[in-house]
C-alpha positions as CSV (number, residue, x, y, z in Angstrom):
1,X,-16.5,-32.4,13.5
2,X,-13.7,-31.8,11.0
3,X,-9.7,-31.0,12.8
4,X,-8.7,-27.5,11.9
5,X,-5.3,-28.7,12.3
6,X,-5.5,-32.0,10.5
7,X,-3.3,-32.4,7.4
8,X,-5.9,-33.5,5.2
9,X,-7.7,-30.5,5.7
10,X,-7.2,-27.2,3.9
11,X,-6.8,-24.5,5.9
12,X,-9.7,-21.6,6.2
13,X,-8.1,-19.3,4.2
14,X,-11.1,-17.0,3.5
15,X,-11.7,-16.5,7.3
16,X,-8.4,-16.0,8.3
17,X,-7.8,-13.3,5.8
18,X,-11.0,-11.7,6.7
19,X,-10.6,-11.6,11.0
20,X,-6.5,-10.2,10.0
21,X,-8.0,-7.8,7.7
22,X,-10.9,-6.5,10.1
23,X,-8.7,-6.2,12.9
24,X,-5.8,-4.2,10.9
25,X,-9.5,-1.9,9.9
26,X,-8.9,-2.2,6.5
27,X,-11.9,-2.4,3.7
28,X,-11.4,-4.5,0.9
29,X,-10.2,-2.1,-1.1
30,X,-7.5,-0.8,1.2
31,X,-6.6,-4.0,1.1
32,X,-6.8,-4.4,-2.5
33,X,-4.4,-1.6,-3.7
34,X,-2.6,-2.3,-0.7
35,X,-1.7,-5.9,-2.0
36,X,-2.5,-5.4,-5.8
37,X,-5.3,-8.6,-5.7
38,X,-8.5,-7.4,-7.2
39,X,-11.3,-6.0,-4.9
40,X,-13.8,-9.0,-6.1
41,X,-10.9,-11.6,-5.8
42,X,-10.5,-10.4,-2.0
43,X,-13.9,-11.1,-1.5
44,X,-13.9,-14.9,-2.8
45,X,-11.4,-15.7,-1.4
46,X,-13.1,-14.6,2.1
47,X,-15.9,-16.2,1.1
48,X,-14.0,-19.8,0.7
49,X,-14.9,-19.2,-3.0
50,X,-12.1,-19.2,-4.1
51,X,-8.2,-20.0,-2.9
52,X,-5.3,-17.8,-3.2
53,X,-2.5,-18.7,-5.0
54,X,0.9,-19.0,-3.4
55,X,1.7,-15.8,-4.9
56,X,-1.3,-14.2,-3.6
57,X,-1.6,-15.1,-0.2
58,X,2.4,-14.1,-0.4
59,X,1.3,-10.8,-1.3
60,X,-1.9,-10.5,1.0
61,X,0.1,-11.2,3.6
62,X,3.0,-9.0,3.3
63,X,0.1,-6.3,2.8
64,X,-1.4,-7.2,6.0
65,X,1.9,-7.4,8.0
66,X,1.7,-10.7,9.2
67,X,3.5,-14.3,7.9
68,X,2.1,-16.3,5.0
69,X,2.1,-19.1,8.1
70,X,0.0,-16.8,9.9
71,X,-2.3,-16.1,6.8
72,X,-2.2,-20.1,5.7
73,X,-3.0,-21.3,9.4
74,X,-3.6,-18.6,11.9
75,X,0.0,-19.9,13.8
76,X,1.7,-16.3,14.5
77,X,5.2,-16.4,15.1
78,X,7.0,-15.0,18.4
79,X,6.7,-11.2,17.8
80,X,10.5,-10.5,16.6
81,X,12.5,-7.3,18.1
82,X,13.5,-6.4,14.9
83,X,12.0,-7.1,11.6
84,X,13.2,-6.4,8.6
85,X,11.5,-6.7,5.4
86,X,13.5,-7.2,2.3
87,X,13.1,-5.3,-0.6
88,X,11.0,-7.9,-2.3
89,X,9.0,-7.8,0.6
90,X,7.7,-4.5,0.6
91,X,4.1,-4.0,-1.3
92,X,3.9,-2.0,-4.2
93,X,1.3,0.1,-6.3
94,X,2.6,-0.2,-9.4
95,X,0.8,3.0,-11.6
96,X,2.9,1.8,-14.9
97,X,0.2,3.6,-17.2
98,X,0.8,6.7,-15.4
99,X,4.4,6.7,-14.9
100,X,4.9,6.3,-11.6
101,X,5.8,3.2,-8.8
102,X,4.8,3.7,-4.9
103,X,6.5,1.6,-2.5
104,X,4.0,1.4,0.8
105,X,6.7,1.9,3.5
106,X,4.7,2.2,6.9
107,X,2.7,-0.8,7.9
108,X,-0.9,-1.5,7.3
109,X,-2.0,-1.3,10.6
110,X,-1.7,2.2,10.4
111,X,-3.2,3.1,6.6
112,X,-5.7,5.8,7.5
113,X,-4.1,7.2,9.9
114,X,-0.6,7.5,8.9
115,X,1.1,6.3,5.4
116,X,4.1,6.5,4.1
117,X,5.7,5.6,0.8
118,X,8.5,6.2,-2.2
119,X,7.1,7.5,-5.1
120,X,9.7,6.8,-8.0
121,X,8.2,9.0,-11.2
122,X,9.8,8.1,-14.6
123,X,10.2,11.1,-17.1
124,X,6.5,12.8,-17.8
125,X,5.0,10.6,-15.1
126,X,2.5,11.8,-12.4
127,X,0.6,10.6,-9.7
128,X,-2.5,12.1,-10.0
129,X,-5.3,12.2,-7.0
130,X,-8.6,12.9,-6.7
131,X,-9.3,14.3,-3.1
132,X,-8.9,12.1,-0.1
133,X,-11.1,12.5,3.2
134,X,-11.6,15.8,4.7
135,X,-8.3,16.9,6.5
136,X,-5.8,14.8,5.3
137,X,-2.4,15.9,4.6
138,X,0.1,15.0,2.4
139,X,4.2,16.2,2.5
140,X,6.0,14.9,-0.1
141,X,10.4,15.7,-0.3
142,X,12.1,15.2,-3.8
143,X,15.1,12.6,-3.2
144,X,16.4,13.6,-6.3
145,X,15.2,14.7,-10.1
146,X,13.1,17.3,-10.0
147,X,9.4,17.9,-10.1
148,X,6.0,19.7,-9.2
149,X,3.4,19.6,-6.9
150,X,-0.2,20.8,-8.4
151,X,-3.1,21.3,-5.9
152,X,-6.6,22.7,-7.1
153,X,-4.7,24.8,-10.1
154,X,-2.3,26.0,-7.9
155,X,1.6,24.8,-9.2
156,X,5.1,24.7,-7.3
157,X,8.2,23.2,-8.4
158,X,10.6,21.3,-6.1
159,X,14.2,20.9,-6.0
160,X,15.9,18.1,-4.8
161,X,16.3,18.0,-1.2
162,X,13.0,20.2,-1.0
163,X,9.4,19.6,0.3
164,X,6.1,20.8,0.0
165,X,3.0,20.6,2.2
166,X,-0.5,20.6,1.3
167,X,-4.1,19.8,1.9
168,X,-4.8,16.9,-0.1
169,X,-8.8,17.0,0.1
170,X,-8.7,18.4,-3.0
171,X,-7.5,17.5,-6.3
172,X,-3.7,17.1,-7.0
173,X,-1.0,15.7,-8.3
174,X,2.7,15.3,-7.9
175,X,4.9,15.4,-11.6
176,X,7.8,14.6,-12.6
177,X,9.1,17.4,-15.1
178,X,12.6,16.4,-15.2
179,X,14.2,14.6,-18.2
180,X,15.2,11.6,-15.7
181,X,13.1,9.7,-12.9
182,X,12.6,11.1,-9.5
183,X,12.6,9.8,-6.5
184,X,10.5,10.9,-3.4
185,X,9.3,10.4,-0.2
186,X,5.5,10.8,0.5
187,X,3.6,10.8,4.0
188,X,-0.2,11.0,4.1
189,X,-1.8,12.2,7.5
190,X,-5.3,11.5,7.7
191,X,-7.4,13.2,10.2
């Protein structure tokens, strides 16, 4: 019978990652764009097909909300009052071909349900979006630079300081059509 704990052997990655993920109710690719690890990578590593990394399991774990300890051995640390997450630490969805960089602010346990991010848009970039699940929401308020919200056709321009509202079960896309980047803040309700 082999020691989980032993120091000659590697700890269950794959099935540690997999029982965090499940209970967080994340699919693979929530977890994927979440974290930036490929969708098929995900699943090898699950499968103790392949190992993550330190860099990975670094970024899996910060995705997840839990240690890299945690993650590595499935030791969880006293839960802190106050935690803080650096800036390093927070994952981000980098859309480089598309302009933009989204910074996931809220924590994973409650993606699809309640998200929140900043959405930093360089000159001419967008983030464009099919539609989500019926009756989710987005509100998005420019920080600074300026920009427009499209939905289905439909196209408003913000100011800084403003913010728009809309259904985002359809098509849409936030722009930046200022000559410098813009900064907002973005919250996605799902229903």
């Amino acid at each position: 019978m082999k020691n989980i704990n032993s120091p000659d052997t590697p700890p269950e990655v794959g099935a540690m990652l997999q029982k965090i993920r499940l209970k967080r109710g994340l699919t693979l690719e929530d977890l994927s764009r979440a974290a930036g690890v490929s969708k098929s990578m995900l699943s090898q590593i699950e499968r103790e097909k392949a190992n993550p990394t330190i860099a990975v399991a670094w970024r899996l774990a910060n995705a997840l909300g839990v240690g890299i300890e945690e993650l590595l051995t499935g030791e969880k640390k006293e839960a802190e009052l106050i935690h803080v997450l650096e800036p390093h630490e927070t994952p981000t969805l980098p859309g480089n071909h598309a302009g933009y960089v989204l910074r996931i602010l809220g924590p994973m346990e409650l993606a699809g349900k309640y998200e929140w991010y900043e959405l930093t848009l360089a000159p001419e970039g967008a983030l464009v979006s099919n539609p989500h699940d019926p009756g989710t929401m987005e509100y998005v308020t420019l920080l600074h630079g300026a920009a427009e919200v499209e939905v289905d056709g439909v196209t408003k321009k913000l100011k800084a300081g403003g913010s728009a509202r809309y259904q985002a079960d359809r098509n849409h896309a936030i722009r930046n059509i200022g000559k410098t980047e813009a900064k907002a803040l973005l919250v996605v309700t799902h229903r």
